[in-house]
N, C-alpha and C positions, 0 to 999 in steps of 0.2 A: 197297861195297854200302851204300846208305840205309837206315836202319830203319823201318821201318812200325811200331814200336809207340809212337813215341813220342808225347805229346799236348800239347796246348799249354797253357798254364799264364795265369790270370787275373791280371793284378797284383793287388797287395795294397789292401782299402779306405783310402782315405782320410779319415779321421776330420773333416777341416777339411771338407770337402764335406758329411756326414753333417750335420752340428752347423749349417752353412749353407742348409742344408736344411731343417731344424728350425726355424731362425730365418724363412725366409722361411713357413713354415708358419704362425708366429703373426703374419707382418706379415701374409697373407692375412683370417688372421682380426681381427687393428687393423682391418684395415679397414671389412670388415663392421660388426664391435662397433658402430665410431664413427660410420657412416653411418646405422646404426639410432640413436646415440644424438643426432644432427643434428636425423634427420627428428622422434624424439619418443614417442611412448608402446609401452607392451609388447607388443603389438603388432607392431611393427616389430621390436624386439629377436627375438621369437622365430624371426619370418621371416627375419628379416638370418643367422639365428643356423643355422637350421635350414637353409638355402639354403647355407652356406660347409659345413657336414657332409653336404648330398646334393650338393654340388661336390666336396667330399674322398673321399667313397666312389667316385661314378660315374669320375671323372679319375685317381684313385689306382689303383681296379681296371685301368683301359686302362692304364697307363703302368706298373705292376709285370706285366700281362699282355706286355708291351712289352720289360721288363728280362729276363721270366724266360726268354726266345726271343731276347732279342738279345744282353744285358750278362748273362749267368748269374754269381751269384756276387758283384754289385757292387752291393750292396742301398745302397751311399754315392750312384749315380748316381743309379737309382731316388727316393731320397728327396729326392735333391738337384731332378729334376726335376717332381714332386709339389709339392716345396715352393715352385717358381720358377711354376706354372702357378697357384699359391694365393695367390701375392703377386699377382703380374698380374690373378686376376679381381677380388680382392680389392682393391685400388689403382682398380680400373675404377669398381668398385659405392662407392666411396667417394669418387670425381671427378664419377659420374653423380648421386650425392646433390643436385646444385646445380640439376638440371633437371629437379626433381622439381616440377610444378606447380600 
């Protein structure tokens, strides 16, 4: 006979993903910083600045909304992928700096 009580079990976080996570959360924001600090006065900095923090809430919210219904438990994923969607816009707005005209 099978048991029906048994449940299944989340692996354990991985800290190397967390911490990678983390890193790409500040290249997101390298990026921004330096795009504002390209284009030139405060101005830009605030907006550069304030646009990567209403990227990190609206995209953060989806994507831990996303972990807590799919990866329950592996807040390493979560952050890992917050932080990969934060380098990516981030690295964009700092490639797009050049065609600013």
């Amino acid at each position: 006979m099978a048991e029906s009580g048994s449940v299944a079990v989340a692996p354990a976080p991985n800290r190397r993903l967390a911490w990678l996570g983390a890193l790409l959360i500040v290249v997101g924001f390298f990026g921004h910083f330096f795009a504002a600090r390209a284009i030139g006065t405060y101005i830009y900095y605030r907006d550069h600045i304030f646009g990567f923090f209403l990227i990190l809430v609206v995209t953060g919210t989806i994507i831990a909304g996303l972990g807590w219904r799919f990866w329950k438990g592996r807040n390493d994923i979560t952050l890992f992928i917050i932080g990969l969607v934060q380098a990516l816009f981030g690295i964009f707005v700092y490639i797009e700096r050049f065609n600013i005209h």
